[in-house]
ZADO-1210 file (C-alpha; in nm, 4 decimals, padded with zeros to 6 digits):
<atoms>
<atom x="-01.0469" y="-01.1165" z="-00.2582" code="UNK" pos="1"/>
<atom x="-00.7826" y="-01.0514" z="-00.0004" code="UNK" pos="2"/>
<atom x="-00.6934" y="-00.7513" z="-00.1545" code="UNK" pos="3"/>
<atom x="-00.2685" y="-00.7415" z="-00.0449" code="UNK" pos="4"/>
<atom x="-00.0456" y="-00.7578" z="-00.3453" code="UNK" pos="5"/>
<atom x="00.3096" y="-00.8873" z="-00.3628" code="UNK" pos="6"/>
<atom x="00.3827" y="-00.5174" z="-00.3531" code="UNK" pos="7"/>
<atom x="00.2160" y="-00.4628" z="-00.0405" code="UNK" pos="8"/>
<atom x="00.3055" y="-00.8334" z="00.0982" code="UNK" pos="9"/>
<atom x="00.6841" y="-00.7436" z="00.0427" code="UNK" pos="10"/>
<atom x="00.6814" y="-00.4521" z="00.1350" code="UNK" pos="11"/>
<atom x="00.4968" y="-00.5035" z="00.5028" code="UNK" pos="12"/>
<atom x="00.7358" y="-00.7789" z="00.5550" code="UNK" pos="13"/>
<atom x="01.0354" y="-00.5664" z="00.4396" code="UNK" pos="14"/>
<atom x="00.8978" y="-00.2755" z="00.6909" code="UNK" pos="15"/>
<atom x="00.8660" y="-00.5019" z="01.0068" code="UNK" pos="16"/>
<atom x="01.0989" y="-00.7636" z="00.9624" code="UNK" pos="17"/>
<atom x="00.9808" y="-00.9752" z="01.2677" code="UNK" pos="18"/>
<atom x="00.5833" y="-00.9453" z="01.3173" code="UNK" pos="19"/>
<atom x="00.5780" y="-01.1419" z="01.6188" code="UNK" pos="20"/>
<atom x="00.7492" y="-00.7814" z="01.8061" code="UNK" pos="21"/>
<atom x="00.3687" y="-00.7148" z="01.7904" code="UNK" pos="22"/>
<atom x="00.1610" y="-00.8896" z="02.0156" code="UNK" pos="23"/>
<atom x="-00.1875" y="-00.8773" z="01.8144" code="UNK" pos="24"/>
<atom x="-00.2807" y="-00.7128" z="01.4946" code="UNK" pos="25"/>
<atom x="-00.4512" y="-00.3666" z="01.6632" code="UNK" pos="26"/>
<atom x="-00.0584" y="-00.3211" z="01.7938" code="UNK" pos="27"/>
<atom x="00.0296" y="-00.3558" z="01.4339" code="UNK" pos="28"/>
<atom x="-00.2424" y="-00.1099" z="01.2785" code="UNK" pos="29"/>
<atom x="-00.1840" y="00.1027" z="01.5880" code="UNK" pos="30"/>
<atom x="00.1865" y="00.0956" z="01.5339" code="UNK" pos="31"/>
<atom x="00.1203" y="00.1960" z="01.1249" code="UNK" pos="32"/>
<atom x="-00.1549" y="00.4495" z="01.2411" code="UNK" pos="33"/>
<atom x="-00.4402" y="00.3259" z="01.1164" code="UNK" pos="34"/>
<atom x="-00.6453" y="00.3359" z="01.4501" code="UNK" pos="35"/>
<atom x="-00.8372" y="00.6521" z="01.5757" code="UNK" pos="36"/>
<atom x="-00.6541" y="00.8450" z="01.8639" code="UNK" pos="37"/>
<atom x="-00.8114" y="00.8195" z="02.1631" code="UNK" pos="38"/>
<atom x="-00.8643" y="01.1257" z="02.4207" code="UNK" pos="39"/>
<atom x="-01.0623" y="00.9172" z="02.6902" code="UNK" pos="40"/>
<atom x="-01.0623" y="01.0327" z="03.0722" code="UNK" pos="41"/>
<atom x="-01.3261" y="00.9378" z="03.3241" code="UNK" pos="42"/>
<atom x="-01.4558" y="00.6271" z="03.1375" code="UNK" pos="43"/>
<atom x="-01.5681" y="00.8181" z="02.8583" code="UNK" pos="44"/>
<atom x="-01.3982" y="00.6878" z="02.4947" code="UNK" pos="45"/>
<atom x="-01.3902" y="00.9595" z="02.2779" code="UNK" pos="46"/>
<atom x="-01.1980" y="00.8357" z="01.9428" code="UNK" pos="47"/>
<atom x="-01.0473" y="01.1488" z="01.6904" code="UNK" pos="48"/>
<atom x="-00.8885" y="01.0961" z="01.3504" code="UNK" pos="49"/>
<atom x="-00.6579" y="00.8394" z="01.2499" code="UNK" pos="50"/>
<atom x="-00.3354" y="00.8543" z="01.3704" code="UNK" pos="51"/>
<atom x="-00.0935" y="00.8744" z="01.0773" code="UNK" pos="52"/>
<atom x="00.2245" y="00.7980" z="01.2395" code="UNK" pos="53"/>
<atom x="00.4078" y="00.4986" z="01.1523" code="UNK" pos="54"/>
<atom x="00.5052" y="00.4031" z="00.8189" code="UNK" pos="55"/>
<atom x="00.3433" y="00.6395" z="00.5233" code="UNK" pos="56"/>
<atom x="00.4234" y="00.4347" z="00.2534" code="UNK" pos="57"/>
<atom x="00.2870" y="00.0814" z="00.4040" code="UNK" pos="58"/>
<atom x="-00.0194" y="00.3044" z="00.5461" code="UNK" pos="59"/>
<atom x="-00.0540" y="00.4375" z="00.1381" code="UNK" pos="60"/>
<atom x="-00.0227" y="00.0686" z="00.0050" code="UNK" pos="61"/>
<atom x="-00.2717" y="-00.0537" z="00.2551" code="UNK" pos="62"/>
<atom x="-00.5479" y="00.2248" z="00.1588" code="UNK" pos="63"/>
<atom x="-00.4718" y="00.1424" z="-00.2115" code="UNK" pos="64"/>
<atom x="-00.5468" y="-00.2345" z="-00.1203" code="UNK" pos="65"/>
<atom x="-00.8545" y="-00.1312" z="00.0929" code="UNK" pos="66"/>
<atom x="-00.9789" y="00.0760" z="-00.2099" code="UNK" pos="67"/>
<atom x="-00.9409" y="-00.1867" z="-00.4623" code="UNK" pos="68"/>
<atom x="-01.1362" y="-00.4541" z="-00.1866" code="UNK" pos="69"/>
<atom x="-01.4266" y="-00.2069" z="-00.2094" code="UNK" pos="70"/>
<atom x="-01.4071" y="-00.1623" z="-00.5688" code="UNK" pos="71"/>
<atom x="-01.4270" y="-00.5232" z="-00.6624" code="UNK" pos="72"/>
<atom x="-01.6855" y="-00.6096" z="-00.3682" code="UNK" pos="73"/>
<atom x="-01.9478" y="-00.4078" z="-00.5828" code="UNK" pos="74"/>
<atom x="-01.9258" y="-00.7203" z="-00.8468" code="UNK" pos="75"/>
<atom x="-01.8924" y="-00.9968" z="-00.5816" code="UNK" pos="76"/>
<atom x="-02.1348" y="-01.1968" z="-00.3611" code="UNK" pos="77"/>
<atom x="-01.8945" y="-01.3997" z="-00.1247" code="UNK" pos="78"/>
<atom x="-01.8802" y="-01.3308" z="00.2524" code="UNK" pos="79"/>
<atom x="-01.6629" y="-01.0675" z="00.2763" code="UNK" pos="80"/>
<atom x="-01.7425" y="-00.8567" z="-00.0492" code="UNK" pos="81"/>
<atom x="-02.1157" y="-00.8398" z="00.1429" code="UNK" pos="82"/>
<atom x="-01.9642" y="-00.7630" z="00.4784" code="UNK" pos="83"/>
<atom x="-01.7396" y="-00.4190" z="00.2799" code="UNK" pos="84"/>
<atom x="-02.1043" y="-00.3504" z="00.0942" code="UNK" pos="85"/>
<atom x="-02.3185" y="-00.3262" z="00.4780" code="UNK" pos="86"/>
<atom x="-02.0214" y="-00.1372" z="00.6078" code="UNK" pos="87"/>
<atom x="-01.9872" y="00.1094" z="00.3130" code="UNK" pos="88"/>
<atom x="-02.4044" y="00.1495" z="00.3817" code="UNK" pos="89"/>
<atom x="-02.3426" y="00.1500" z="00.7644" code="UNK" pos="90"/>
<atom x="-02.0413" y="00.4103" z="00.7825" code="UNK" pos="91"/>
<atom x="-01.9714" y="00.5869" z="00.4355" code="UNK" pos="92"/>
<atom x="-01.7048" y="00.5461" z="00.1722" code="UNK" pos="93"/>
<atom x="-01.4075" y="00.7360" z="00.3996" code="UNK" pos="94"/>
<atom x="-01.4654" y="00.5112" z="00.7350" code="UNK" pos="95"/>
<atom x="-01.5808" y="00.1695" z="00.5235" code="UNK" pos="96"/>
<atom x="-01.1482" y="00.2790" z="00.3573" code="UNK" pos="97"/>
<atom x="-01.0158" y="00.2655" z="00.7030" code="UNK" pos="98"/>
<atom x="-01.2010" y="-00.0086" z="00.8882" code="UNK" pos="99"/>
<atom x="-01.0942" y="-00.2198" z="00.4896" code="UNK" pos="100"/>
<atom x="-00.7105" y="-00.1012" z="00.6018" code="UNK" pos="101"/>
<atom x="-00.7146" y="-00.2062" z="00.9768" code="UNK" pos="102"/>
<atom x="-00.8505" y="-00.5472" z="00.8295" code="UNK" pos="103"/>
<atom x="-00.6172" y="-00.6449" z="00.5939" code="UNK" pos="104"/>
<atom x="-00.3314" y="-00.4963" z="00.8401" code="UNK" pos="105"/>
<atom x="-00.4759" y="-00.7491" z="01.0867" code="UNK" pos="106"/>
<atom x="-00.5132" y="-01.0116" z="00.8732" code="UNK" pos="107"/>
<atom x="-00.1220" y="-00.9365" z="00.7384" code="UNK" pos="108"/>
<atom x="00.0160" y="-00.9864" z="01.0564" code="UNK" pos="109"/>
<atom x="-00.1442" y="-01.2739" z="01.1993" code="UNK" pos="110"/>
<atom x="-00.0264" y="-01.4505" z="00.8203" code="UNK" pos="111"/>
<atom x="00.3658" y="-01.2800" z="00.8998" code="UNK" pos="112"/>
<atom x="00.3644" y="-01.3648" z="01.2808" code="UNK" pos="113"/>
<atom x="00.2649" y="-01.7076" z="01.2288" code="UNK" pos="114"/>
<atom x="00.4352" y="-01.7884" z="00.8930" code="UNK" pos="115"/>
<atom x="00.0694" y="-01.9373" z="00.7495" code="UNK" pos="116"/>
<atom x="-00.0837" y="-01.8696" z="00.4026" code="UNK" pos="117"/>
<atom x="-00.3736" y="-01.6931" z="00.3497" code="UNK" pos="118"/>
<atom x="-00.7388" y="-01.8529" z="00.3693" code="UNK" pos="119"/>
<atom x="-00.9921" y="-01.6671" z="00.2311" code="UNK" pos="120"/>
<atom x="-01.2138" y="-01.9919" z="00.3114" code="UNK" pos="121"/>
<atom x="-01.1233" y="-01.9412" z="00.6912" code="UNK" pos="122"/>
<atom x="-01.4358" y="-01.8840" z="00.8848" code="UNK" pos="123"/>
<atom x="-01.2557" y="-01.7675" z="01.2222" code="UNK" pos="124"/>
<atom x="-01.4040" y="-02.1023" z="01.4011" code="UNK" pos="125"/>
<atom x="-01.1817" y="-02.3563" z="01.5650" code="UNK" pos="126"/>
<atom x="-01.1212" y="-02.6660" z="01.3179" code="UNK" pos="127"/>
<atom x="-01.3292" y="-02.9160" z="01.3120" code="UNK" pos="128"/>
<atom x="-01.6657" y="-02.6360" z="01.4312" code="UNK" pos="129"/>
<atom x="-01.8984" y="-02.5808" z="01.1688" code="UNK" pos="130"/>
<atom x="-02.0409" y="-02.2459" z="01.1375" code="UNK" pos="131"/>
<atom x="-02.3919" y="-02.2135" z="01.2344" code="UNK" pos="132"/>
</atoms>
């Protein structure tokens, strides 16, 4: 229930050519605008509205994936259709889009940076370490 297509999956990897120019996925997102701008002075974050610079059309495919993720996590149980469901609950349909986008974006670059496949069993703990 990744939620990137081949469209999306060729198309990020036609757009940025060498993912390892970023050095994490939040340079990625940043660098597609899918982060909130920050105005922060004096130790005080204050976070606007998404950016929206960077590529349009990747940004568009990525909401269309994020959107799809959300409507097919209202039939699902797994981990992360119940993780979109609290979020959705948490934030409200517009945020629970974005936070959906920066995910996958995320998730797309550390698959192009590192040339792996995608494992939706992946649990984010070292191999071999259970999760408790």
């Amino acid at each position: 229930m990744f939620g990137v297509g081949l469209i999306t999956a060729s198309a990020a990897s036609a757009t940025v050519g060498d993912a390892r120019q970023f050095r994490n996925g939040r340079q990625f997102a940043s660098w597609l605008g899918l982060v909130p701008k920050q105005n922060s002075s004096g130790g005080k974050e204050r976070l606007g509205r998404i950016t929206k610079q960077g590529d349009a059309y990747l940004r568009t495919l990525l909401f269309q994936c994020a959107r799809v993720t959300l409507t097919a996590s209202r039939r699902r149980q797994d981990r992360l259709a119940r993780w979109v469901t609290q979020l959705v609950e948490r934030v409200g349909y517009g945020k629970a889009l974005i936070a959906i986008a920066n995910k996958h974006t995320r998730v797309l670059w550390a698959i192009l940076a590192k040339g792996q496949r995608f494992d939706p069993s992946y649990d984010g703990q070292p191999h071999g370490v259970a999760a408790q």
